[in-house]
C-alpha positions as CSV (number, residue, x, y, z in Angstrom):
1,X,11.5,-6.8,-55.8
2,X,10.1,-3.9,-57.4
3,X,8.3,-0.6,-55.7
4,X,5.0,0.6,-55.4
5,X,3.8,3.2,-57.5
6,X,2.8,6.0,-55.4
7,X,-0.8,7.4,-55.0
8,X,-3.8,6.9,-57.8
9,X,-3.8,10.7,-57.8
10,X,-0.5,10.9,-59.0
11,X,-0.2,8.0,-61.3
12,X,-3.2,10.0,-63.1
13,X,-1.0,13.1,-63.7
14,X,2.1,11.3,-64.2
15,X,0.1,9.4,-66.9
16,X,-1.1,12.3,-68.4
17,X,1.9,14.2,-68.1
18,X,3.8,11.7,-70.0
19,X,1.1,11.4,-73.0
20,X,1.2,15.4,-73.2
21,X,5.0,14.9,-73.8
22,X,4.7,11.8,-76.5
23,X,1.9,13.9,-78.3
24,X,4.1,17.6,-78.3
25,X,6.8,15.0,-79.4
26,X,5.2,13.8,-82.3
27,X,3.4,16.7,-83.5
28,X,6.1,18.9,-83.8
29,X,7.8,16.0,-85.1
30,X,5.6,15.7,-88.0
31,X,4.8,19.5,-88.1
32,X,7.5,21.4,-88.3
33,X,9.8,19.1,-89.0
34,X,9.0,16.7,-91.1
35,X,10.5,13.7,-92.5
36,X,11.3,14.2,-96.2
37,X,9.0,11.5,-97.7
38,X,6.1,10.3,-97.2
39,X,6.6,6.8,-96.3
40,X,9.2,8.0,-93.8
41,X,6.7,9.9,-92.2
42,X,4.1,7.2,-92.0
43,X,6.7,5.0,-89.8
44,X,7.1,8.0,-87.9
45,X,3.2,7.5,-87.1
46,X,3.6,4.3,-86.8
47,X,6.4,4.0,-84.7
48,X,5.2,6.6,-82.7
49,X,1.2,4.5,-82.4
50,X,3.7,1.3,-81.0
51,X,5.3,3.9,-78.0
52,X,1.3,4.9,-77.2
53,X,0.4,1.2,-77.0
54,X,3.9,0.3,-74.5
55,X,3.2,3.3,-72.8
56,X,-0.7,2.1,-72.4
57,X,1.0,-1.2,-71.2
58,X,3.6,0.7,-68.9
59,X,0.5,2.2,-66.9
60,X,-1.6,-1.2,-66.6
61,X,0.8,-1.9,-63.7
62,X,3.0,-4.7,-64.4
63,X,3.7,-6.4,-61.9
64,X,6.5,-9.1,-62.7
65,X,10.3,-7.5,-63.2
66,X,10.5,-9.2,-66.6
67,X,7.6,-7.4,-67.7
68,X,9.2,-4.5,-66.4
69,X,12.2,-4.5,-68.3
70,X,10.5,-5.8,-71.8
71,X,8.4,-2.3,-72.0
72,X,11.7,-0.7,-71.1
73,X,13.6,-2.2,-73.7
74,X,10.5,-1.4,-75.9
75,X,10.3,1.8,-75.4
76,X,14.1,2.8,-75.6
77,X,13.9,1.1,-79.1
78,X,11.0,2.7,-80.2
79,X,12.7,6.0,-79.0
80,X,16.0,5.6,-81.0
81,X,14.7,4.8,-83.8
82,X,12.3,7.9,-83.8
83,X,15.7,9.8,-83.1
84,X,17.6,7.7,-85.6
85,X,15.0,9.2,-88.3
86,X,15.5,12.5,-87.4
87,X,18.5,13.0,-86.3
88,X,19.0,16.5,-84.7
89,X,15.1,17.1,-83.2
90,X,15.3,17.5,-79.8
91,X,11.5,16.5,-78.6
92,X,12.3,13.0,-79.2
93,X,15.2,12.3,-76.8
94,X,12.8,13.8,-74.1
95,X,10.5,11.1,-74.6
96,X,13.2,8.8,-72.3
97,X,12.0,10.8,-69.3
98,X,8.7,9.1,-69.5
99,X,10.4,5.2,-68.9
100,X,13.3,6.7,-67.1
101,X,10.6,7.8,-64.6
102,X,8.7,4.6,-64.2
103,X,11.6,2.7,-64.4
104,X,12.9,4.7,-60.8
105,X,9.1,4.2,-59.5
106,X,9.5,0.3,-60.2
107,X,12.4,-0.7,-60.0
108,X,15.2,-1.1,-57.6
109,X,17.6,2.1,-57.8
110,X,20.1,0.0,-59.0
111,X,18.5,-1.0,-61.9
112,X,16.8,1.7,-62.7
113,X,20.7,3.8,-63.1
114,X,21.7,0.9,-65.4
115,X,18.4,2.2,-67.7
116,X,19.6,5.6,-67.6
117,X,23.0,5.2,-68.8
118,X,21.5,3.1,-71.3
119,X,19.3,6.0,-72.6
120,X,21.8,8.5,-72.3
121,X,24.3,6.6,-74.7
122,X,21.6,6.1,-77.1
123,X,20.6,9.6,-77.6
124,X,24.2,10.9,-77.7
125,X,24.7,8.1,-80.3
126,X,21.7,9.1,-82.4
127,X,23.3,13.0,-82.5
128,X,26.9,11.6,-83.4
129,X,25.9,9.3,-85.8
130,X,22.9,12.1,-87.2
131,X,25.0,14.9,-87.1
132,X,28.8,14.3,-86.0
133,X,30.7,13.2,-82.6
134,X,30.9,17.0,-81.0
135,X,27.4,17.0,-81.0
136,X,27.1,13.3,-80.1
137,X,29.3,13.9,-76.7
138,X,27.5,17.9,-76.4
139,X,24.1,15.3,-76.7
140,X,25.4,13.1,-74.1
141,X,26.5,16.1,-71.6
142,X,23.1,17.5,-71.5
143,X,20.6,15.0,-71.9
144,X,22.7,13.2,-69.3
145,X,22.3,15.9,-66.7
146,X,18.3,16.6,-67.9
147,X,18.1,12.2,-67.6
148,X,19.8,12.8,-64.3
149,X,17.5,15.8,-63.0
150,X,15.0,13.4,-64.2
151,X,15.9,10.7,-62.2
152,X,16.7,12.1,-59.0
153,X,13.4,13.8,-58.6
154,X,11.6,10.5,-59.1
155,X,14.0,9.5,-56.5
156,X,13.1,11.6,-54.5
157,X,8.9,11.1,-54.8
158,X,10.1,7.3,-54.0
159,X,11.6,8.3,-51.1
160,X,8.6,10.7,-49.5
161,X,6.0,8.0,-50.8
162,X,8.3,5.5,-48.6
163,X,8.3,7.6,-45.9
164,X,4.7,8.6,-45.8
165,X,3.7,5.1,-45.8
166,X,6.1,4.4,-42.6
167,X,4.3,7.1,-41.4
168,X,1.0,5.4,-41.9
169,X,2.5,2.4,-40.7
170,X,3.8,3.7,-37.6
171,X,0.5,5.6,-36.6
172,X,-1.6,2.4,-37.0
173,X,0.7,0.6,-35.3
174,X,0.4,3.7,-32.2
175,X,-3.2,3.7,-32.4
176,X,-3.3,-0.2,-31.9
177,X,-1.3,0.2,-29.4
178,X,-3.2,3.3,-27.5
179,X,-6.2,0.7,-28.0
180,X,-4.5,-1.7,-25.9
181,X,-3.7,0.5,-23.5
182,X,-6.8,2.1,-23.3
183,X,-7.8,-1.9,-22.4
184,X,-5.5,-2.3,-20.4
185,X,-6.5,0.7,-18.2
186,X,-9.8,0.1,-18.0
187,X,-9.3,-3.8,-16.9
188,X,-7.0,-2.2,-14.3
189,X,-9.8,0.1,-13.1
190,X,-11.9,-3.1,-12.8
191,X,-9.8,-4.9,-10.9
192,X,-9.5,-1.8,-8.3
193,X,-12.8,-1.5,-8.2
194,X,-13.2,-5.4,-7.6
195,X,-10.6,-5.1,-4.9
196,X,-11.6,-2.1,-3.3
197,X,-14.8,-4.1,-2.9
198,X,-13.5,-7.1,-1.6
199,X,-11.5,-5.0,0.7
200,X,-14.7,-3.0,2.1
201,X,-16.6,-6.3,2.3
202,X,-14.3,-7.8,4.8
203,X,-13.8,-4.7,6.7
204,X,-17.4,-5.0,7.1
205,X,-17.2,-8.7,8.2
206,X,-14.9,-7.8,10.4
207,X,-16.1,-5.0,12.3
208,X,-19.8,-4.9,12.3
209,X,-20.5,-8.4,11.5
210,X,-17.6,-9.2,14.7
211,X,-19.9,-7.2,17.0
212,X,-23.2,-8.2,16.0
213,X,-22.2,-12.0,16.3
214,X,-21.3,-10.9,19.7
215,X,-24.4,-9.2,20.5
216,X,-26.9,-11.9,18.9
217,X,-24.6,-14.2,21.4
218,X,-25.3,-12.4,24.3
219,X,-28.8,-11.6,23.6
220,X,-29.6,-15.3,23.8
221,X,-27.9,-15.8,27.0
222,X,-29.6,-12.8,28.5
223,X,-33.1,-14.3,27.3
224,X,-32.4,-17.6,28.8
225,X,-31.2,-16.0,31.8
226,X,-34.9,-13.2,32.3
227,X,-36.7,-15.6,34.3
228,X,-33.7,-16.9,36.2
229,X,-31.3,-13.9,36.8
230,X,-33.4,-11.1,35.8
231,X,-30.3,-8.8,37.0
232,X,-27.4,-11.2,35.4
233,X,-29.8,-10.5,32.0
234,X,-30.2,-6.6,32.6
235,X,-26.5,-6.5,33.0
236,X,-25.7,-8.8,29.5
237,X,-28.6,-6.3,27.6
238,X,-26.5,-3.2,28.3
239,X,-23.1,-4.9,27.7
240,X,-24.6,-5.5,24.3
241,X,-26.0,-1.7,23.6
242,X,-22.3,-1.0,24.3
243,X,-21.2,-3.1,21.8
244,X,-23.9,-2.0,19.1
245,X,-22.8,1.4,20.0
246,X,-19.7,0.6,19.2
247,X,-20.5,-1.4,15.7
248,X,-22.8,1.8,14.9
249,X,-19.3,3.8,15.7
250,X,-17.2,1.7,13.5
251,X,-19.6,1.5,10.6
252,X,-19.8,5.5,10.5
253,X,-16.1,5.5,10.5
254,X,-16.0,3.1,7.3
255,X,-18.3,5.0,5.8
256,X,-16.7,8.4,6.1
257,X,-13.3,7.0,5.2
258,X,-13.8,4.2,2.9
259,X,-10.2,3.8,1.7
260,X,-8.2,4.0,5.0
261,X,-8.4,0.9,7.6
262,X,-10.8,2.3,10.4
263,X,-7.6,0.7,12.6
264,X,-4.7,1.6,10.7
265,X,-3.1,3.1,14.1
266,X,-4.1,0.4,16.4
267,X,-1.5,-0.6,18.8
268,X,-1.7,-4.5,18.0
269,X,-0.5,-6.1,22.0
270,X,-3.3,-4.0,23.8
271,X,-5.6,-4.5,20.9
272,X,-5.4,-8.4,20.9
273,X,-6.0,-7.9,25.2
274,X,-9.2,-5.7,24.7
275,X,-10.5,-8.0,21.8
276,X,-9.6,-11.2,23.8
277,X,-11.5,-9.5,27.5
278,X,-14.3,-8.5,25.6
279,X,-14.6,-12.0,24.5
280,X,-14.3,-13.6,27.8
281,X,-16.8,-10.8,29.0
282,X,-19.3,-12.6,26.0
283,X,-18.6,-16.1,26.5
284,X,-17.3,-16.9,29.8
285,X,-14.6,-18.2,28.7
286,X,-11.0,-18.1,29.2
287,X,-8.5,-17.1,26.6
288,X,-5.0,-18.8,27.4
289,X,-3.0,-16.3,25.8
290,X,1.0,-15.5,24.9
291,X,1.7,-12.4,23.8
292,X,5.1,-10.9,23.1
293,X,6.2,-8.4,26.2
294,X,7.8,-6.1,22.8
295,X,7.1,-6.7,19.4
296,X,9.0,-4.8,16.2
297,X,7.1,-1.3,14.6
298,X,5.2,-3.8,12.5
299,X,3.5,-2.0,9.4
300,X,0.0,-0.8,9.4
301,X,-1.1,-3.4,7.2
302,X,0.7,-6.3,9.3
303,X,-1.0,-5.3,12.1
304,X,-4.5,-5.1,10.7
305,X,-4.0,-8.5,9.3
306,X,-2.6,-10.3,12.8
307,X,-6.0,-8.3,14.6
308,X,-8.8,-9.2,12.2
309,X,-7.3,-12.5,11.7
310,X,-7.4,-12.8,15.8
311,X,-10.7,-11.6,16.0
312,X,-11.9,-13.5,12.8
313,X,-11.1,-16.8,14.3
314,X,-12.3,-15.5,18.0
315,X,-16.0,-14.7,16.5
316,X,-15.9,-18.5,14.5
317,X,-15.1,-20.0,18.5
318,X,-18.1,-18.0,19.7
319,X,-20.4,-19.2,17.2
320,X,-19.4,-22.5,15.9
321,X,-17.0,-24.4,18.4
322,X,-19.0,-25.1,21.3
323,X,-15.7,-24.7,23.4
324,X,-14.6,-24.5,27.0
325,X,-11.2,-23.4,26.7
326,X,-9.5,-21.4,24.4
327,X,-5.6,-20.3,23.2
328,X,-4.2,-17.4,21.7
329,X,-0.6,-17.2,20.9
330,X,1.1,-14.5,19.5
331,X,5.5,-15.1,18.5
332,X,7.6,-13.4,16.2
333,X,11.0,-14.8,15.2
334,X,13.2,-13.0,12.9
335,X,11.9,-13.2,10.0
336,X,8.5,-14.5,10.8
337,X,5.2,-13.4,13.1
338,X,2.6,-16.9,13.8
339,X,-0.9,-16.0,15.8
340,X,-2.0,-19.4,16.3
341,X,-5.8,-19.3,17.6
342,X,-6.9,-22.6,18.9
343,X,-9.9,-24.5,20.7
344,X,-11.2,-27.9,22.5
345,X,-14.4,-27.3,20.5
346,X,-16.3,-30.1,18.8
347,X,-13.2,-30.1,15.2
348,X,-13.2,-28.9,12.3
349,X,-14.5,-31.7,10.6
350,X,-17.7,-30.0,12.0
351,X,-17.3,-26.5,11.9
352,X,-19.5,-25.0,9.7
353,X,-17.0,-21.7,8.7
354,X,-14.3,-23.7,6.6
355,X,-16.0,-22.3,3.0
356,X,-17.4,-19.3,4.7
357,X,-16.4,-15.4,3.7
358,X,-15.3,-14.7,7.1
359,X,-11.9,-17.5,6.5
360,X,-11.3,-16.5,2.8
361,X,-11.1,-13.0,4.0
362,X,-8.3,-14.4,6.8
363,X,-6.8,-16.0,3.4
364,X,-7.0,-13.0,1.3
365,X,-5.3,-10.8,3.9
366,X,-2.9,-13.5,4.3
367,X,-1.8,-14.0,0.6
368,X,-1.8,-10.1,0.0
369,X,1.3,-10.0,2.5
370,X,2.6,-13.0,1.0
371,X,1.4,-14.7,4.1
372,X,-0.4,-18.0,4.5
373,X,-3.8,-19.4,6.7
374,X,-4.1,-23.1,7.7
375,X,-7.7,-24.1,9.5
376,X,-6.7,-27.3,11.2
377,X,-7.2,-29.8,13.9
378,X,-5.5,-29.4,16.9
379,X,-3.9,-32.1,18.6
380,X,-6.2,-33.1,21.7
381,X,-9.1,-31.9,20.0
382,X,-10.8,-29.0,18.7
383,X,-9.8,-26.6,15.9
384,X,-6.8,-24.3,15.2
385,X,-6.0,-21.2,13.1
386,X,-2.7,-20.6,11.6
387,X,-1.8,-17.6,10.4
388,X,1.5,-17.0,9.3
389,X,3.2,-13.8,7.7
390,X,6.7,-13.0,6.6
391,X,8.8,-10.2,8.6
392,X,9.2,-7.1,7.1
393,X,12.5,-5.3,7.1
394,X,13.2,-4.7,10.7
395,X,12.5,-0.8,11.8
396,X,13.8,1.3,15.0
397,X,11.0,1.1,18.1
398,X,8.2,-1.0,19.6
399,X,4.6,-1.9,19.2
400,X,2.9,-1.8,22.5
């Protein structure tokens, strides 16, 4: 497999380098030293038209190794028998840098060597049989170290071409890959944003939408009740500025912190009792509730889950179930924590929250812990929630 030639820019001055050399060859071949008839010296032209015409051919870029090694052989011919003429003259001998050269640029090292000895024992054997054998073996000393000098700095412009075009490789190769990354990062950024989004939109289900259910509740029992129970109404129509106090309170809170849980400290067992009385205080009815005397330091996230998931499915009963009793029931195993959240209501066949945002929120939260929701029927009747989450790695203290 042969090698690229380097750079356009310096095939052009190798090219022209090498016709400077064949032309100061032959004219002070044929000037100051000139064969001693004139047929002699018309081969000299012509021999030295045939190296202009393989050199021409050397520089159209051949590109199959036969090729290669035909203007090679070509060349060294024409060459020894321009030195076989005139034995003695030193310019022609250096016309072997010129193939030498191109040979290195071409060819495999390996090959290219085998060229170089080959020249090398042609000149010295153009001076021994020329002159005599001292000067053939001086010949092959130091045109073997000017072949070699030759050589090893075309080796060595192989050798920084090769590496400059790793180099190009390589950083190509980095800036495709700092495009990807630059993807990457910015589909990352998306999806934060997207979760950050979904994560604000259920914390505003939650909290504001929990209490204004509540409230739109209450307000229609309090208008049924004006004629009836004007004081009964009065007393429901504060109960529910209270509570749109308190959603004005949470949504402030949201606002202001955005990226922390507006109940990241809540104790979860009191929590669940003040979400299940205020309930009871809405609806009239009564929650049948288990909760754990002493539950493990769940995290902050656990805990968020287990209360929004209690008062997610607390707010569907108030709106949807038509129920008159309802269960709560909080257990934790060892490696597991259930809320089941049930009713007598009219089933879920009917209940109009299956598809709703409020139960893929319970879902998302759920699959984020690596948790799972069920809405079901309950056995008897009615509707029930399950919501179960993994334990985490058990840590020193209590949850109140």
């Amino acid at each position: 497999m042969t090698q690229e030639m380097t750079t356009r820019r310096e095939t052009i001055v190798f090219m022209v380098m090498s016709y400077a050399i064949l032309v100061a060859a032959g004219f002070v071949g044929l000037r100051f030293d000139p064969p001693p008839t004139i047929a002699l010296r018309w081969v000299v032209v012509i021999l030295l038209a045939a190296v202009v015409v393989v050199q021409w051919r050397m520089f159209r870029r051949v590109g199959q190794p036969w090729e290669i090694h035909v203007c090679l052989a070509l060349y060294g011919i024409l060459a020894a028998a321009l030195m076989f003429l005139q034995p003695g003259w030193t310019m022609y001998p250096v016309l072997y840098t010129i193939p030498l050269t191109w040979a290195i640029l071409t060819l495999p090292m390996h090959q290219a060597t085998y060229w170089g000895l080959f020249y090398t024992a042609v000149t010295a054997a153009s001076f021994a049989v020329g002159i005599n054998l001292g000067e053939g073996l001086i010949a092959l000393f130091l045109y073997g170290v000017l072949y070699s000098f030759v050589g090893a700095f075309a080796h060595a412009l192989v050798r920084a071409d090769t590496a400059r075009r790793e180099s190009q490789s390589l950083l190509a190769e980095l800036q495709e890959a700092h495009g990807q990354l630059q993807e990457y990062a910015l589909h990352a950024e998306e999806m934060a944003v997207v979760q950050e989004r979904n994560r604000l939109a259920r914390e505003m289900h939650d909290t504001l939408g929990h209490r204004l259910t509540v409230a739109a509740v209450q307000l229609e029992g309090a208008q049924r009740l004006c004629a009836a129970d004007p004081k009964r109404a009065e007393d429901i129509v504060g109960t529910v500025r209270e509570q749109v106090r308190d959603a004005l309170a949470e949504l402030r809170s949201a606002v202001a912190t955005l990226r922390a849980p507006i109940e990241a400290d809540l104790q979860l067992r009191s929590s669940l009792q003040r979400l299940i009385t205020n309930f009871q205080d809405a609806t009239g009815l009564i929650v049948h509730q288990m909760l754990p005397e002493e539950m493990p330091r769940l995290p902050g996230p656990y805990r968020m889950a287990i209360y929004r998931t209690a008062q997610e499915a607390l707010t569907n009963i108030q709106k949807h179930a038509q129920a008159q009793r309802v269960w709560l029931m909080l257990t934790i195993s060892h490696n597991r924590v259930s809320l089941l959240v049930g009713d007598d209501g009219q089933g879920v066949s009917l209940r109009k929250d299956q598809s709703g945002f409020g139960l893929r929120g319970m879902r998302e939260r759920a699959a984020q812990l690596g948790g799972e929701l069920h809405l079901e029927a309950r056995k008897g009747g009615g509707t029930q929630v399950s919501f179960q989450l993994p334990l985490p790695a058990s840590e020193d203290g209590t949850d109140d």
